[in-house]
ROBA-8686 format. One record per residue (C-alpha): residue number from 0; residue in one letter; x, y, z. Coordinates in steps of 0.1 Angstrom, whole numbers, plus 2048, in hexadecimal, padded with zeros to 3 digits. Layout:
N
> i,aa,X,Y,Z
> NUM,A,X,Y,Z
...
This chain:
345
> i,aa,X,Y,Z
> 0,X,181,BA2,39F
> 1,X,189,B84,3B0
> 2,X,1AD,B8F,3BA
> 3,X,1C2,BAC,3C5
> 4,X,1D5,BAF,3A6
> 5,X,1DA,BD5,39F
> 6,X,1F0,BF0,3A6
> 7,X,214,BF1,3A3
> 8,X,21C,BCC,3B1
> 9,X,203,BBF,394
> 10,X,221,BB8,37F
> 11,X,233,BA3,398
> 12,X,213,B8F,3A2
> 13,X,209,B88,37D
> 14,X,22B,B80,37A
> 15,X,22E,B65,395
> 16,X,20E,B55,387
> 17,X,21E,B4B,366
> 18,X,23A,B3E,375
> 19,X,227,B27,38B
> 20,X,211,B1F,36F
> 21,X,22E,B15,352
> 22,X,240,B07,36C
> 23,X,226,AED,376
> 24,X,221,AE5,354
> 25,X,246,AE1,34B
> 26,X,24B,ACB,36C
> 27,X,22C,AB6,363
> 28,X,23B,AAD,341
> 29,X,259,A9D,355
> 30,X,24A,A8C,36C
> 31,X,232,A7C,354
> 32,X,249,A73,336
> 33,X,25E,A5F,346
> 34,X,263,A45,364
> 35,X,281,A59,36D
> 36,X,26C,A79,36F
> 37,X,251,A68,383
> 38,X,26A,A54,39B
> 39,X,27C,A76,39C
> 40,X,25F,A8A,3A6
> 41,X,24A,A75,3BD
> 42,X,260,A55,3CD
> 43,X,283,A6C,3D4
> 44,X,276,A93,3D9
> 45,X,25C,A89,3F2
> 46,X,274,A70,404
> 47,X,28C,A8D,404
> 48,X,270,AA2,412
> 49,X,265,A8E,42D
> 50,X,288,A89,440
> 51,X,288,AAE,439
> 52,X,265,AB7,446
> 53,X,26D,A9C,46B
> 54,X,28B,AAE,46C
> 55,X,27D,ACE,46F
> 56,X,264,AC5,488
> 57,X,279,AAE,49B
> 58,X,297,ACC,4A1
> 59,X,279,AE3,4A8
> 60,X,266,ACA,4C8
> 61,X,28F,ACF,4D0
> 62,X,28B,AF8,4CC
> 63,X,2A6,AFC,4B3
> 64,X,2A5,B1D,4A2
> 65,X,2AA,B13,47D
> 66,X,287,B01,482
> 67,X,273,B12,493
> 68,X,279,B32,47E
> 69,X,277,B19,45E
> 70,X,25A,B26,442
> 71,X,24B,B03,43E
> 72,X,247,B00,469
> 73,X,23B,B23,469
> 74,X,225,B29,44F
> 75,X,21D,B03,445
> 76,X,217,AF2,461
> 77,X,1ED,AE6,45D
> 78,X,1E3,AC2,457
> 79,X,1D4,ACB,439
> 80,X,1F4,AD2,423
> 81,X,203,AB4,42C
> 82,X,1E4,A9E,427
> 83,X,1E4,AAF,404
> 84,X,207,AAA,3FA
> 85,X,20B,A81,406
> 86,X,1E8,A7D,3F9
> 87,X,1ED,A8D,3D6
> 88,X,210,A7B,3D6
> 89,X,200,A5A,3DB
> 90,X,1EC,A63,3BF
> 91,X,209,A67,3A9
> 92,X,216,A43,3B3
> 93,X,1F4,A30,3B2
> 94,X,1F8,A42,38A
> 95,X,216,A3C,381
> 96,X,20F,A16,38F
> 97,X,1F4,A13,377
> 98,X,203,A23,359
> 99,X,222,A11,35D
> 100,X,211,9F3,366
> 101,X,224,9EF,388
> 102,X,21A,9D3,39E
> 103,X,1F2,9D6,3A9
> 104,X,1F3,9ED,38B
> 105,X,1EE,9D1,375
> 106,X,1CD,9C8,384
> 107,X,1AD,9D2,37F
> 108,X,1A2,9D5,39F
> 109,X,1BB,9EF,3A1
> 110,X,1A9,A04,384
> 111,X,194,A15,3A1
> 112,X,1B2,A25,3B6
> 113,X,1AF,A47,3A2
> 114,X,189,A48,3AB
> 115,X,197,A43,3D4
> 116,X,1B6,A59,3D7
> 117,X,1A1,A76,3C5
> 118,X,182,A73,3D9
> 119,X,19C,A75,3FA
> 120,X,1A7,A95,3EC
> 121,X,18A,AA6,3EA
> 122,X,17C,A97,40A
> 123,X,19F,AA8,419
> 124,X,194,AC8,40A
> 125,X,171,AC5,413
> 126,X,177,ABD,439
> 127,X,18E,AD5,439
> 128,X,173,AF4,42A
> 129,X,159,AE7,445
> 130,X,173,AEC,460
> 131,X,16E,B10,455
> 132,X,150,B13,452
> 133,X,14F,B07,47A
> 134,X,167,B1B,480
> 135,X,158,B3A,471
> 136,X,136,B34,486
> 137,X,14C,B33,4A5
> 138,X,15E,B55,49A
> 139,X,13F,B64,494
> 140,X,131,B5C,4BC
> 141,X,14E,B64,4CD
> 142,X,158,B87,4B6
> 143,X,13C,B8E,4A4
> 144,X,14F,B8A,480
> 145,X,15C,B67,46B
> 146,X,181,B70,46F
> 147,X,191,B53,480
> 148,X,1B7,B4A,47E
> 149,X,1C9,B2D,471
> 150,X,1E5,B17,47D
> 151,X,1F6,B28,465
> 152,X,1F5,B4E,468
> 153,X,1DC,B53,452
> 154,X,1B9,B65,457
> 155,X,19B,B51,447
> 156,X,17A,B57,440
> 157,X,163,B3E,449
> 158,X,13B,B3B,441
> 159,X,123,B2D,42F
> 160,X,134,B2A,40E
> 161,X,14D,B12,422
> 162,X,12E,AFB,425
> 163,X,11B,B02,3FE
> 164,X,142,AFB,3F1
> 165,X,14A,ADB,409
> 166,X,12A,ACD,3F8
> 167,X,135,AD5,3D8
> 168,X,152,ABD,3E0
> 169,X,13D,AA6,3ED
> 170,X,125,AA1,3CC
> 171,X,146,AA3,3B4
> 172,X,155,A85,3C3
> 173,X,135,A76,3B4
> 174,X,13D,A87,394
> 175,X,156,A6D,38E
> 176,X,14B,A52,375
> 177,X,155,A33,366
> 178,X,170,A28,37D
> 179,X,17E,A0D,373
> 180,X,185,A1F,34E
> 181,X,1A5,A23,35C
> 182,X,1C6,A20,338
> 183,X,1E3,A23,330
> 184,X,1F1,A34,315
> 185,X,203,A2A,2F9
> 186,X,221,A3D,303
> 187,X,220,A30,326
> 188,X,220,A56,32C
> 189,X,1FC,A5B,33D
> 190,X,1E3,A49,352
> 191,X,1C4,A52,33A
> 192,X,1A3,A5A,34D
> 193,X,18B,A5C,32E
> 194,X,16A,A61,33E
> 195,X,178,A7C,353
> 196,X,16B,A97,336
> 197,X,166,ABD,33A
> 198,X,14C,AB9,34B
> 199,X,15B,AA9,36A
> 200,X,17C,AC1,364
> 201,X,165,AE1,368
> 202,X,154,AD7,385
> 203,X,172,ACB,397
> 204,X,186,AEE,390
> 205,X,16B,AFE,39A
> 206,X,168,AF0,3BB
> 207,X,18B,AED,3C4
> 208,X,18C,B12,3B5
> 209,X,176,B1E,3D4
> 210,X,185,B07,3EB
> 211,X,1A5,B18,3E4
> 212,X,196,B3A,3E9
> 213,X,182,B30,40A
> 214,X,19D,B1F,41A
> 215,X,1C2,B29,40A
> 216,X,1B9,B4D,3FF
> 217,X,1DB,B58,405
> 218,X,1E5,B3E,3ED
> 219,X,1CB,B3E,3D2
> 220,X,1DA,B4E,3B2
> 221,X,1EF,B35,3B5
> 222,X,1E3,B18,3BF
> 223,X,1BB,B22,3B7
> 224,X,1C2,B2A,392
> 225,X,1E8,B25,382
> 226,X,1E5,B03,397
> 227,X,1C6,AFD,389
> 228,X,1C6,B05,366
> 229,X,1EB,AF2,360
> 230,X,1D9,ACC,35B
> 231,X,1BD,ADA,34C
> 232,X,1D5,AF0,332
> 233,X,1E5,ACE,32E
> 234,X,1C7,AB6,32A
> 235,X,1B9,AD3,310
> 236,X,1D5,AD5,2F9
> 237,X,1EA,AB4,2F8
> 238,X,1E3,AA0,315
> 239,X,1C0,A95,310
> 240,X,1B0,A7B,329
> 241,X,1D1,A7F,33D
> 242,X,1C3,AA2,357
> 243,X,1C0,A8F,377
> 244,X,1E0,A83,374
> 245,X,1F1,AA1,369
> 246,X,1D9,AB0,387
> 247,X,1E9,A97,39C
> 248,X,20D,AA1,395
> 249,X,209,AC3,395
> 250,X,1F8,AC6,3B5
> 251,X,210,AB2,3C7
> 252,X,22C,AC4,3B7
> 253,X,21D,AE3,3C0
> 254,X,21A,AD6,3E5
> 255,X,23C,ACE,3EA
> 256,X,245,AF3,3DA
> 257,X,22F,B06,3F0
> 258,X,239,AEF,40D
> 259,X,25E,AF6,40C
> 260,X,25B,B1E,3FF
> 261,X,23B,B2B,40C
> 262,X,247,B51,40F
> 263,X,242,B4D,3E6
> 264,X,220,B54,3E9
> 265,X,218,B5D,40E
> 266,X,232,B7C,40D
> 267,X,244,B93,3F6
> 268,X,23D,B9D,3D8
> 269,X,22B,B7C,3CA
> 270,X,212,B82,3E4
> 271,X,1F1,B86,3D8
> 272,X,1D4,B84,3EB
> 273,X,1A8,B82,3E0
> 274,X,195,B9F,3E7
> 275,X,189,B92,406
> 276,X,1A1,BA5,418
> 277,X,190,BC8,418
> 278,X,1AF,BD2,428
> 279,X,1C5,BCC,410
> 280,X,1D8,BB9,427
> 281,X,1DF,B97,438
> 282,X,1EE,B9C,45B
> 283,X,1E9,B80,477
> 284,X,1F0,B97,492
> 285,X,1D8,BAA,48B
> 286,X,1B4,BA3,484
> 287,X,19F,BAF,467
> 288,X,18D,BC9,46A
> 289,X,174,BC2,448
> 290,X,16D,BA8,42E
> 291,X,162,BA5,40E
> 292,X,152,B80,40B
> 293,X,13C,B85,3F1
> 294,X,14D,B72,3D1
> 295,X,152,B55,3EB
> 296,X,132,B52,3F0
> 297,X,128,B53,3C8
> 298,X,142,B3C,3BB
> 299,X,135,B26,3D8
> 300,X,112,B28,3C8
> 301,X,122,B20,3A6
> 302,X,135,B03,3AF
> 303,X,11A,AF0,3C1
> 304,X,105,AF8,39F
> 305,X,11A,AED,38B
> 306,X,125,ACE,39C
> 307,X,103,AC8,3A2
> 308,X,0F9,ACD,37A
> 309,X,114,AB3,36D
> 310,X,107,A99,389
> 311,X,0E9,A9F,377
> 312,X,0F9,A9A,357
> 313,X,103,A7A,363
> 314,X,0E5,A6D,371
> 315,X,0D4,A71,351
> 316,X,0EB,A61,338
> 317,X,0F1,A43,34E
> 318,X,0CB,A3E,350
> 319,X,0C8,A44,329
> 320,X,0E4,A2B,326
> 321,X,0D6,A14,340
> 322,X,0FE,A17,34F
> 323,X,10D,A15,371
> 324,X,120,A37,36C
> 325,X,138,A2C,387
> 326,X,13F,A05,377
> 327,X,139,A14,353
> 328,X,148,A33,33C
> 329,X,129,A49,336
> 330,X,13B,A62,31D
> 331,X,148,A4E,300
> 332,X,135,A61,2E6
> 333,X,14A,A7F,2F5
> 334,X,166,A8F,2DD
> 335,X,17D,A8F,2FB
> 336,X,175,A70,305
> 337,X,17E,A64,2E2
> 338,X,19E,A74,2DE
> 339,X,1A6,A68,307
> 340,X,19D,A44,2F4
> 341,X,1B3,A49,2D5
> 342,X,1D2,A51,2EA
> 343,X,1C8,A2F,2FE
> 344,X,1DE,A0C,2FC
């Protein structure tokens, strides 16, 4: 058991999770079938946002109530959320630039953007798990236990899983191949990725999976596993070659969600938390008193193995090909690969 999902509240939390899971996979079906629903989602919300999000900090430097009480100043307040949601947003312009073939989009050099803005997302993530880690080896001198406490109110966890999982990241940033085998579709409704196959998919949910749970573990059945699994549903079933872009979309949808309502998932009966918390509970005025890091530390173990296997993967099919698997598509005698191909322009 991963989760605290049991007893009488089970119902609500299972609840909550299909309705963040359908509802990033019906939001990522407008924002990617139309220019409207991509102008719509990631040129006017996030403007919106940001005037909304200076605001807030601007009338709280001034000590207004309103903002300093606000959930997204109170509960939301690290750099890493909002490094994730401008960087994922970004993401969904440099994609909707190449689909559409906007400006720079139209070049070739620009083919490679994907390949940057992802690897800045994970590095985000990955800074962000060794920051734990640190911070975990401080906790540990000073109070003899890991606990140590966020910007945000929230008790973490941090050890030596923070450091197996950050280089996990590390190695499936070098899981990306063929870079420049960057398409359009047909439709103009996706920017294909075709050598982006299962392979990289699992290692890359994997990974984020137990970043999630190391770093956001009040958030993670949310945003560890409906967040998740919402691209990959897509890419599985009708969307093939299309996941980081419907990863893209959905993350930085999700980001903007979780930045305005936090209190969805941090309180109430959403709420879920992992079975770290031996207490059953996640107070930040007061300290834990156990933990339960043990399926941190394995699904550490599994997502540096994994990673680790498909670099392995890759390493011996580009030698067999005699490939650059960064200049050149390695899996092209892949089914996904060919149906990613087949939707191409």
């Amino acid at each position: 058991m991963l989760f605290q999902v049991y007893g009488d509240g089970a119902g609500w939390q299972l609840l909550g999770w299909v309705l963040v899971f359908v509802g990033l996979v019906l939001v990522n079906e407008f924002a990617r079938r139309s220019k409207l629903g991509g102008i719509t989602c990631f040129l006017v919300l996030p403007a919106v946002l940001t005037v909304y999000f200076i605001a807030i900090y601007v009338c709280a430097a001034q000590g207004q109530a309103w903002a300093l009480n606000n959930q997204t100043y109170v509960h939301m307040n690290s750099w890493f959320h909002y490094a994730k949601l401008y960087a994922a947003t970004a993401g969904c312009i440099g994609f909707m630039m190449l689909k559409y073939k906007w400006g720079v989009g139209k070049t070739q050099w620009f083919k490679c953007f994907p390949f940057v803005i992802v690897a800045i997302n994970i590095m985000i993530a990955v800074v962000s798990d060794f920051e734990s880690g640190v911070r975990g080896a401080l906790a540990l001198a000073q109070y003899g236990d890991r606990w140590w406490l966020s910007s945000e109110n929230v008790w973490l966890y941090g050890g030596w899983w923070n450091w197996v999982n950050g280089l996990a990241g590390i190695v499936n940033i070098l899981c990306m191949t063929g870079w420049w085998g960057i398409y359009s579709s047909k439709k103009h409704d996706d920017m294909l990725w075709p050598d982006m196959t299962f392979y990289y998919i699992l290692a890359y949910d994997l990974w984020n999976f137990e970043y999630t749970y190391n770093n956001l573990p009040t958030h993670a059945w949310y945003c560890g596993v409906a967040l998740l699994l919402a691209p990959t549903f897509a890419n599985a079933l009708w969307n093939r070659g299309g996941w980081i872009q419907n990863r893209a979309n959905t993350l930085a949808l999700w980001c903007m969600f979780a930045q305005v309502f936090p209190l969805f998932q941090d309180s109430g009966r959403f709420a879920t938390l992992p079975v770290l918390y031996t207490d059953g509970v996640m107070d930040p005025a007061v300290r834990p008193t156990g933990a339960d890091p043990k399926m941190q530390g394995v699904i550490a173990l599994i997502s540096l193995a994994v990673n680790v296997f498909v670099l392995g993967i890759i390493v011996k099919r580009s030698l067999e090909q005699k490939k650059n698997p960064y200049k050149n598509e390695i899996f092209t005698d892949q089914k996904d690969f060919q149906e990613a191909m087949a939707r191409a322009e």
